[in-house]
C-alpha positions as CSV (number, residue, x, y, z in Angstrom):
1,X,63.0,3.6,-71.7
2,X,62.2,0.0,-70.3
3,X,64.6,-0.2,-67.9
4,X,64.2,-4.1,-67.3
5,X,65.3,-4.7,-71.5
6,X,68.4,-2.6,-70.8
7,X,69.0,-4.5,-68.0
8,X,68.6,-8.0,-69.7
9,X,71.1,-7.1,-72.3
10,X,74.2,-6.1,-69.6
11,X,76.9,-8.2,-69.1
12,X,76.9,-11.2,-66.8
13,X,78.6,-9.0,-64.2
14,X,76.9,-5.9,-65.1
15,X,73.4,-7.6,-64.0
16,X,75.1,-9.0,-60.8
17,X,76.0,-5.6,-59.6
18,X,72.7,-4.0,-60.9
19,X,71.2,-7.0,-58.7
20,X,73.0,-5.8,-55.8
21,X,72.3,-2.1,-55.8
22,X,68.7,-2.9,-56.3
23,X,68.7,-5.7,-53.1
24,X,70.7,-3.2,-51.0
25,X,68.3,0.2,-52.1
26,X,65.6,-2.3,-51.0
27,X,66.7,-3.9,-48.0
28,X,67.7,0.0,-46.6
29,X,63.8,1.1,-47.1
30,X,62.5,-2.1,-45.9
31,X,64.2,-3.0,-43.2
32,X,64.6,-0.2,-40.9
33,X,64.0,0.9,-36.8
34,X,60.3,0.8,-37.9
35,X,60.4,-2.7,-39.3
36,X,61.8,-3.8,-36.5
37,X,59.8,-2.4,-33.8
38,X,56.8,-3.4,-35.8
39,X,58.5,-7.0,-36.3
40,X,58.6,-7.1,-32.2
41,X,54.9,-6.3,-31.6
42,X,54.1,-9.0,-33.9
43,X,55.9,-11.4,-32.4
44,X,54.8,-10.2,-29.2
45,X,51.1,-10.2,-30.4
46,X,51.6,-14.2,-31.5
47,X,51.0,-15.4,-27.8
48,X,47.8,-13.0,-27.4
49,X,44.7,-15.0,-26.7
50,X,42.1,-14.8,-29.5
51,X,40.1,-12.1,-27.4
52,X,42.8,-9.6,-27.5
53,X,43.6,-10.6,-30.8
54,X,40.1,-10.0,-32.2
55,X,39.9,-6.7,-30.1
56,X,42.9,-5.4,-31.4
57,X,41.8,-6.0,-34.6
58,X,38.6,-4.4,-34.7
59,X,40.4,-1.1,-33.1
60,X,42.6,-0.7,-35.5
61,X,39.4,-1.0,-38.6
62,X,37.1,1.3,-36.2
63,X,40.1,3.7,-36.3
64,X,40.8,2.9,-40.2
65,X,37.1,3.3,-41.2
66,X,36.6,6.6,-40.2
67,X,40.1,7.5,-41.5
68,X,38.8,6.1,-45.2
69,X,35.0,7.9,-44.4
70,X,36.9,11.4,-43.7
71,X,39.8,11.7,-46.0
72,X,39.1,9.2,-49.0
73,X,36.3,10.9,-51.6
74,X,35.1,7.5,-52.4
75,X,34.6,6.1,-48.9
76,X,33.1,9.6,-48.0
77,X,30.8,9.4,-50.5
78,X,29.6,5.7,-50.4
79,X,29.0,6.2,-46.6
80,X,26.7,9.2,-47.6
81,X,25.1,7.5,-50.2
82,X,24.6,4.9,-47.9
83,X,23.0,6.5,-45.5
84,X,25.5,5.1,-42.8
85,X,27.2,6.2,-39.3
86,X,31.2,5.3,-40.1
87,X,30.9,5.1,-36.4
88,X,28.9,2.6,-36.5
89,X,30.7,-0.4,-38.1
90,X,32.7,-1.4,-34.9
91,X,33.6,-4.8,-35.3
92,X,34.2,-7.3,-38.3
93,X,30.3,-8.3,-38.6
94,X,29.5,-4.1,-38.8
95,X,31.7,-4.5,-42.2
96,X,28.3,-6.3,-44.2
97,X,26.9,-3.3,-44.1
98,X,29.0,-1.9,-47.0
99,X,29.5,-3.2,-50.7
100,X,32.2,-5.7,-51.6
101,X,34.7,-3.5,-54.2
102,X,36.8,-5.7,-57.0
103,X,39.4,-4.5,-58.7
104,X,38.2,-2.8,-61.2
105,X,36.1,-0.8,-58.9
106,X,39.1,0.5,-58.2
107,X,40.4,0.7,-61.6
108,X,37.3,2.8,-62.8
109,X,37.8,4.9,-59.4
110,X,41.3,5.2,-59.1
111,X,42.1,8.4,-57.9
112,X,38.8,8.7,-55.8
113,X,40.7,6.0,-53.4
114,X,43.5,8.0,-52.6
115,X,43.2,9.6,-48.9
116,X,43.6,13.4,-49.0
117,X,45.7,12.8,-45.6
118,X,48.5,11.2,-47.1
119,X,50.7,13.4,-48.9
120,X,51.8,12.9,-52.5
121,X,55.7,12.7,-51.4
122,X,54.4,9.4,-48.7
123,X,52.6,7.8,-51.5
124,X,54.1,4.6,-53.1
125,X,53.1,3.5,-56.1
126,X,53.1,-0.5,-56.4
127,X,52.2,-3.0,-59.1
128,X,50.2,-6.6,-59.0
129,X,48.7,-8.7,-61.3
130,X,46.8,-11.3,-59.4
131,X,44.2,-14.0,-59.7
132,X,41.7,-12.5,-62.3
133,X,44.7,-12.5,-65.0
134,X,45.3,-8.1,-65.3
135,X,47.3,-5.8,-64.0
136,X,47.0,-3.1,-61.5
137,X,48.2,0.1,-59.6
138,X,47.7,0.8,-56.1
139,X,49.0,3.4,-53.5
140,X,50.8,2.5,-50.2
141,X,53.3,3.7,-47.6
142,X,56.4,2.6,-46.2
143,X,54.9,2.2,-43.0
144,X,52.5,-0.2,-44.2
145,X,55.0,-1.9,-46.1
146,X,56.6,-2.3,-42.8
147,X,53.9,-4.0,-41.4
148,X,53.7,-6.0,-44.0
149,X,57.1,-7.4,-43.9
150,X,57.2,-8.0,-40.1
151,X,53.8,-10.2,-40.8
152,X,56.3,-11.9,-43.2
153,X,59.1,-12.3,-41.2
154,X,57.3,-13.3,-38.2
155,X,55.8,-16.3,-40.3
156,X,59.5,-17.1,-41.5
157,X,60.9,-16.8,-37.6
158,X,58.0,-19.4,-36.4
159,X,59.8,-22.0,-38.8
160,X,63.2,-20.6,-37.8
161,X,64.4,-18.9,-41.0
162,X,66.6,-16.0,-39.5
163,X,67.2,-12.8,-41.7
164,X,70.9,-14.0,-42.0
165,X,69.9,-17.2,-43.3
166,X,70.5,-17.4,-47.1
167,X,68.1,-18.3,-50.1
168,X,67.7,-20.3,-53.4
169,X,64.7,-17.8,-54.7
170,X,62.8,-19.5,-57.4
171,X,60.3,-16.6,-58.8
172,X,58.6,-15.0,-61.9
173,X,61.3,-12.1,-62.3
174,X,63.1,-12.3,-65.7
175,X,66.8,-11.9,-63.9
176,X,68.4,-14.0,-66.4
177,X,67.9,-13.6,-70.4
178,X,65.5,-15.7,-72.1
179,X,68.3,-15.9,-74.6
180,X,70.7,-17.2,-72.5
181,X,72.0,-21.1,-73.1
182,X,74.9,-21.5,-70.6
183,X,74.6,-21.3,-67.1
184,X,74.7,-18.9,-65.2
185,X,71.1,-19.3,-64.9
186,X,71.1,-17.2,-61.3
187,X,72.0,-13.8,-60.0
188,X,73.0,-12.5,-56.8
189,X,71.4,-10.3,-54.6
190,X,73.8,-10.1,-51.4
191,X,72.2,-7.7,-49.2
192,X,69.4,-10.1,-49.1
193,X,71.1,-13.0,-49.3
194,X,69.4,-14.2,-52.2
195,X,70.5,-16.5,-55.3
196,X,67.9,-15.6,-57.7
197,X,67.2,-18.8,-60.3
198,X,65.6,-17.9,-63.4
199,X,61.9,-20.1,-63.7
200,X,62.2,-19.2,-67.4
201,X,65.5,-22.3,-68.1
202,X,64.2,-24.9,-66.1
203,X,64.7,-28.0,-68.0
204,X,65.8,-31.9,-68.1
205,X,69.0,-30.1,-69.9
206,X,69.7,-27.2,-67.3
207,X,68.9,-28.5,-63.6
208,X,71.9,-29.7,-62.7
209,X,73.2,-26.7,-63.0
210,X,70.7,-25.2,-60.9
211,X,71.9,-28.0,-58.3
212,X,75.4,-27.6,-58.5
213,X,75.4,-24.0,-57.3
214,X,72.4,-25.1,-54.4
215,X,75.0,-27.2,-53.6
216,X,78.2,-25.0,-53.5
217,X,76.8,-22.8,-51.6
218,X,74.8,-25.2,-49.3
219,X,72.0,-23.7,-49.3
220,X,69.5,-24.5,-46.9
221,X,66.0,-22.4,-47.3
222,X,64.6,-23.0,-51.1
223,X,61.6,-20.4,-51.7
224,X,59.6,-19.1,-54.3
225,X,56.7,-20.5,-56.8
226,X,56.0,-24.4,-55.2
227,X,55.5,-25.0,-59.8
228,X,58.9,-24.0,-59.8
229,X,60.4,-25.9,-56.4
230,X,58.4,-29.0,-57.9
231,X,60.1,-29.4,-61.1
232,X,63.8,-29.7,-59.0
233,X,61.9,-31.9,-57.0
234,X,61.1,-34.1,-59.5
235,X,64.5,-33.8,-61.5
236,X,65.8,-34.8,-58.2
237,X,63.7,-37.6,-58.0
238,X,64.4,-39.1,-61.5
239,X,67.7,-39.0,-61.3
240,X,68.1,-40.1,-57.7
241,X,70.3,-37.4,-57.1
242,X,71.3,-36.7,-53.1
243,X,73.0,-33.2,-52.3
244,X,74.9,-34.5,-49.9
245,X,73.6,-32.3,-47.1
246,X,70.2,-31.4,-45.4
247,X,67.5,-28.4,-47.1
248,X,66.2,-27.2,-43.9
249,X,63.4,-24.9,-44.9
250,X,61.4,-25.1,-48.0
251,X,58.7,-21.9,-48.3
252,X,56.4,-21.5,-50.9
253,X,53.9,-18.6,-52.2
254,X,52.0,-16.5,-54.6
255,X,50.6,-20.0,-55.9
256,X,48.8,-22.9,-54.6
257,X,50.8,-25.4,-52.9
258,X,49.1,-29.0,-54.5
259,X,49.0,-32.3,-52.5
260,X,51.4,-33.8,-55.2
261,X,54.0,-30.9,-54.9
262,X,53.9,-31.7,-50.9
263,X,54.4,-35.1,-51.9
264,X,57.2,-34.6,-54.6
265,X,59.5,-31.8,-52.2
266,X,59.0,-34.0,-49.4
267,X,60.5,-37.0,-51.1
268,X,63.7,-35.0,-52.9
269,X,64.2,-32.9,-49.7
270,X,63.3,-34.9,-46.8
271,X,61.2,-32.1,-45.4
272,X,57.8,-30.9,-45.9
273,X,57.0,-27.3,-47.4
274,X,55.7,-24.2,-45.8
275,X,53.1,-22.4,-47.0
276,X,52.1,-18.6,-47.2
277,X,49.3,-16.8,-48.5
278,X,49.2,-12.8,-48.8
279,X,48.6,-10.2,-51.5
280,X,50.7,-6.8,-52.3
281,X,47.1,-5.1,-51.6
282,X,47.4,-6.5,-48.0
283,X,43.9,-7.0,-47.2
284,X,44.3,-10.6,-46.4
285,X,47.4,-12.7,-44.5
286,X,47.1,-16.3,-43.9
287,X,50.5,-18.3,-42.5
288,X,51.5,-21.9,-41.7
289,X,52.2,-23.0,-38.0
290,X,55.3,-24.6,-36.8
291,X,52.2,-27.6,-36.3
292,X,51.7,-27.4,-40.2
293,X,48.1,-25.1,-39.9
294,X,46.9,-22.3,-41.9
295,X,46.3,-19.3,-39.3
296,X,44.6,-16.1,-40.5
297,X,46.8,-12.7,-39.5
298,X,44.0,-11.1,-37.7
299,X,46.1,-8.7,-36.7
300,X,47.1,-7.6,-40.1
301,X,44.1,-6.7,-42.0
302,X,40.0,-7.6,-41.2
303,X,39.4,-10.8,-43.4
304,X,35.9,-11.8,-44.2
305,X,35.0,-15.1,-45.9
306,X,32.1,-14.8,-48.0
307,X,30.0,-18.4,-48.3
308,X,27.8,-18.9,-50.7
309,X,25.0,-22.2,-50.8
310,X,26.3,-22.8,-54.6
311,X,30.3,-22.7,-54.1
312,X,32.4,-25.4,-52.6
313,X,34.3,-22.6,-50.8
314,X,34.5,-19.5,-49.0
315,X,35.8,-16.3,-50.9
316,X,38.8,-14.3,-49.1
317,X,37.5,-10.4,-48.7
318,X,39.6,-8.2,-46.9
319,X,40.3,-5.1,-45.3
320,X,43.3,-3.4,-45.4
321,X,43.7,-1.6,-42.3
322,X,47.5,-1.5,-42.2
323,X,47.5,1.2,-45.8
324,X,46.2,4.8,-45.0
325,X,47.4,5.9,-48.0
326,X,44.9,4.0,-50.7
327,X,42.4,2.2,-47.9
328,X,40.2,-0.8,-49.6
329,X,37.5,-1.9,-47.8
330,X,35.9,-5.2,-48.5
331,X,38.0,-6.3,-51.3
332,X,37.6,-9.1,-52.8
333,X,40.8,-11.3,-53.8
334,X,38.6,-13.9,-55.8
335,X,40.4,-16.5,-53.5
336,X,38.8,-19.4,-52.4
337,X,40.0,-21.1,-48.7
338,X,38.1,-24.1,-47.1
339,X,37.4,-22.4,-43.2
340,X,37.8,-24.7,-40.4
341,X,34.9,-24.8,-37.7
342,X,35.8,-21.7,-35.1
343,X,36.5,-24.1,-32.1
344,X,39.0,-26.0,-33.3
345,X,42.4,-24.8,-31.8
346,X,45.7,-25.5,-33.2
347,X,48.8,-27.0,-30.6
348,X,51.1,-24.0,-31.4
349,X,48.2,-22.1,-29.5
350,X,48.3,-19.3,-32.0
351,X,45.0,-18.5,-32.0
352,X,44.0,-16.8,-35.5
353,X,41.3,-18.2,-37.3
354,X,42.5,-21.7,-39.3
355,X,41.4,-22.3,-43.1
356,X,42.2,-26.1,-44.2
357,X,43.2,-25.1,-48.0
358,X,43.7,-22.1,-50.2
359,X,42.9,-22.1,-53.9
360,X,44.3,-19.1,-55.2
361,X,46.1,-20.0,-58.5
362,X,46.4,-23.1,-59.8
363,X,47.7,-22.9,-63.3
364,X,49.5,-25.3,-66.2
365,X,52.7,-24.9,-67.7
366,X,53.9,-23.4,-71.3
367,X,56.1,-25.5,-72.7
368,X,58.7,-23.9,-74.7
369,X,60.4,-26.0,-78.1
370,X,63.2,-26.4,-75.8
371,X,61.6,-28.6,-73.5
372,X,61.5,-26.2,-70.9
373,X,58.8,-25.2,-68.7
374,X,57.3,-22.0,-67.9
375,X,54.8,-21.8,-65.0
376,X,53.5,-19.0,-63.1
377,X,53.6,-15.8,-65.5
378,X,51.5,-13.0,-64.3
379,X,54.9,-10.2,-64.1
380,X,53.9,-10.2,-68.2
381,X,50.9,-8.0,-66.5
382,X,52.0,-5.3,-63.6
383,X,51.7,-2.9,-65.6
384,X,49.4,-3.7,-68.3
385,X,46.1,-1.8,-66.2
386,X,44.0,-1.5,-69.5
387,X,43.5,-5.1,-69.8
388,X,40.0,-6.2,-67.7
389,X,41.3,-10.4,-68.3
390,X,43.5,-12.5,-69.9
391,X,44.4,-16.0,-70.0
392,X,47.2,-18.1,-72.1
393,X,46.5,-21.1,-74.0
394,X,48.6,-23.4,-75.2
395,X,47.5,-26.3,-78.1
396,X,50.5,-27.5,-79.3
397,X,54.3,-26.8,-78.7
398,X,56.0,-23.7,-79.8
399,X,52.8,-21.8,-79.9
400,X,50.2,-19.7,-77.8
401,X,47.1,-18.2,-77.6
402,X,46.2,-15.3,-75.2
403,X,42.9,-14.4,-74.9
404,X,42.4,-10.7,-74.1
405,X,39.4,-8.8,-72.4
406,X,40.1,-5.1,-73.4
407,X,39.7,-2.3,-70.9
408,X,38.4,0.7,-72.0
409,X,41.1,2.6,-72.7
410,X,43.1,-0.6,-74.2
411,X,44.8,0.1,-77.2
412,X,47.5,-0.6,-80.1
413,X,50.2,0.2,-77.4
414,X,48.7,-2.1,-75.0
415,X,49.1,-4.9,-77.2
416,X,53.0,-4.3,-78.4
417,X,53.6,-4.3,-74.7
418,X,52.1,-7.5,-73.7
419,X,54.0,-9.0,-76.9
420,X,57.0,-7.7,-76.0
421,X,56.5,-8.4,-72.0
422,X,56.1,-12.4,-73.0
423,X,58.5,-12.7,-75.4
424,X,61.0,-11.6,-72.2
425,X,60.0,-14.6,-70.8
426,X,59.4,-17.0,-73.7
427,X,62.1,-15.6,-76.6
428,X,61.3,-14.9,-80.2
429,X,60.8,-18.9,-80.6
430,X,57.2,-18.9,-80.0
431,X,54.3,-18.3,-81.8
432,X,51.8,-15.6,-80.1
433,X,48.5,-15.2,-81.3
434,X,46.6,-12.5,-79.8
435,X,42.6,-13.6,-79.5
436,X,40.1,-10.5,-78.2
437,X,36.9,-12.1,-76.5
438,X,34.5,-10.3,-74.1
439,X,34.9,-12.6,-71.8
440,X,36.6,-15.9,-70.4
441,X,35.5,-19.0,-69.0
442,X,35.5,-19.1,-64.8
443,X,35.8,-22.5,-62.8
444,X,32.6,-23.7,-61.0
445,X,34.4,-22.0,-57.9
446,X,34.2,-18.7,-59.7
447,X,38.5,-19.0,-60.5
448,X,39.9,-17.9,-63.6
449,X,43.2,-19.9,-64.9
450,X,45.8,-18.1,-66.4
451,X,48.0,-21.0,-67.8
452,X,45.7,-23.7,-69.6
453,X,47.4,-26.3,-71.7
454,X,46.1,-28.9,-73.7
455,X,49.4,-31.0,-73.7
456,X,49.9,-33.9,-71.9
457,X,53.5,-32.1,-70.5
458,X,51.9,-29.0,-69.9
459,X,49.2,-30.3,-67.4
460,X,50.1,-29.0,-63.7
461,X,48.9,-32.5,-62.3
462,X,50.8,-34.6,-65.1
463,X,53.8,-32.2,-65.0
464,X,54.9,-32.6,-61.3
């Protein structure tokens, strides 16, 4: 049964409480004496100088390496094939010695990365899509989801966003029927303390709704997709609208954060946005300072930035040292930061690494007959794991193309379910095309875009 199209077709109401169960289940896991002990060290751990910082690092991936090289039948064997010591690789620069894995290494391995250590009953199993356009599973704990989260909340507490202070979430998640006309286009998640706003109704004909309930509930932290938080920017903008009261915090992730977005929140909002990066795989954390600089969370994961003569860039390649359960060393996001020279030391005096941008997706919209527009999509792919690639093209309104590199094991099945997952988010209005091709067209950075559109509404640069 697909849970989420039984959920879309509840009641109003119905969908609010299911929304509330699910926030409060969540929080109860997430948030818990653990979290909060591990949310103290972190903060404690911000004030460290970069010597302890880098030393505590490279204990916890001595200690995680021979963990992986003793309980995981993949690492075991790649060390022995190998011919290497696991004791041995002590620091960061010990890490070269070993391959750089992708994703589908670990597709085509799966179960050889599970650790024998961790018990079936700790294991939990978690879906991502990511840049390269297909879906994925991957093991963790809920310790290491923990530590996660404090890394999270730590970034969120430099900027002065409390866990009591309440969001406008602007995300990828159908909460809200694509069918739907009338507001309202949000659901609540009150454990949280969440408004979730549907990115699948944004339009000139539905944002003032979307305004009206930001401003009966006065909010004050707006977070979520900066495609998403740039299109109320901009219908802000147009229609010189004021709110009547001050939007203190503005986050953004999971995409990049564009000089014009900065531009277009700062001008609706008074305030500039805060950028994040991080992936569910946690082997890679980067945050923004109070001083508006991207630190690396060196005491998260081991992050490597691989720089090649022929790319304008470094690629992100990480370690996640944090996750016993499904360990991934060398990993590489396909993420592309500018790295700042190692000297340079930011006036917050955190004293991670600093990176000067992140290109990690930067993607067009879909525009719908309706006029509205549809930006970040990749939820059509958690759990679509037989599909290597994908990418959506879009030549005229009311239309589609997705391009599809099968997996081997993709099948008839495969297909219904990426149909059915996009027309979630795009209705029965649209015209999808399915193209198969062996492979698809990469920046000269290496990137592959998931969105491209050849209309003049649909371009990311023209759009916002």
């Amino acid at each position: 049964m697909d849970i989420e199209a039984v959920y879309l077709k509840l009641p109003v109401l119905v969908q609010n409480i299911i929304c509330n169960f699910e926030g409060w289940r969540i929080c109860h896991n997430r948030y818990n004496n653990d979290f909060y002990r591990r949310l103290r060290k972190a903060i404690e751990r911000s004030s460290w100088s970069k010597e302890q910082l880098f030393e505590y690092r490279d204990l916890q991936l001595r200690k995680f390496i021979i963990h992986a090289a003793t309980t995981v039948p993949y690492y075991r064997n790649k060390f022995k094939e190998l011919g290497i010591d696991p004791r041995s690789i002590r620091t960061i620069e010990d890490l070269k010695q070993l391959p750089i894995i992708t994703k589908q290494t670990v597709k085509d391995h799966f179960n050889e990365f599970i650790s024998e250590a961790v018990p079936k009953s700790k294991r939990i199993l978690i879906h991502t899509s990511g840049t390269t356009g297909s879906g994925a599973h991957f093991y963790t704990t809920m310790e290491s989801i923990h530590e996660q989260w404090a890394i999270w909340w730590r970034y969120r507490l430099w900027h002065g966003i409390t866990m009591n202070t309440w969001c406008a979430y602007f995300g990828g998640r159908s909460v809200v029927p694509i069918s739907q006309n009338k507001p309202p286009f949000w659901r609540y998640n009150i454990p949280a303390k969440q408004v979730l706003f549907s990115g699948y109704h944004m339009s000139p004909q539905t944002l003032q709704y979307y305004l009206d309930e930001i401003k009966r509930r006065k909010l004050i932290w707006l977070h979520g997709y900066p495609s998403l938080i740039a299109l109320l920017a901009s219908y802000v903008i147009d229609n010189n609208i004021d709110i009547g009261y001050k939007i203190k915090y503005i986050t953004t992730g999971a995409e990049n954060l564009l000089p014009q977005q900065i531009t277009l929140i700062k001008n609706a909002f008074g305030i500039l946005p805060k950028q994040h990066y991080g992936l569910a795989e946690g082997i890679a954390n980067i945050s923004e300072c109070e001083c508006g600089h991207l630190h690396v969370d060196e005491d998260f994961s081991a992050v490597e930035f691989i720089c090649q003569n022929n790319e304008s860039g470094c690629r992100i390649v990480g370690t996640n040292f944090t996750n016993l359960a499904m360990p991934l060393i060398r990993y590489d996001s396909q993420d592309i930061v500018t790295v700042l020279p190692q000297e340079d030391l930011c006036s917050c005096l955190k004293t991670g690494r600093l990176v000067a941008n992140i290109d990690g997706r930067q993607e067009d919209y879909i525009i719908l007959k309706n006029g509205i527009k549809i930006g970040r999509m990749d939820h059509v792919l958690k759990d679509l794991i037989n599909i290597r690639e994908t990418q959506i093209y879009q030549r005229k309104e009311g239309e589609i193309t997705v391009r599809v590199v099968k997996g081997i094991y993709y099948s008839e099945k495969d297909e219904n379910k990426l149909i059915e997952e996009l027309k979630k988010r795009v209705g029965n209005d649209i015209k999808i095309h399915i193209e198969y091709v062996k492979s698809l067209p990469r920046s000269p950075a290496g990137k592959l875009r998931f969105i491209i559109s050849d209309l003049k509404e649909g371009k990311m640069a023209k759009s916002v």
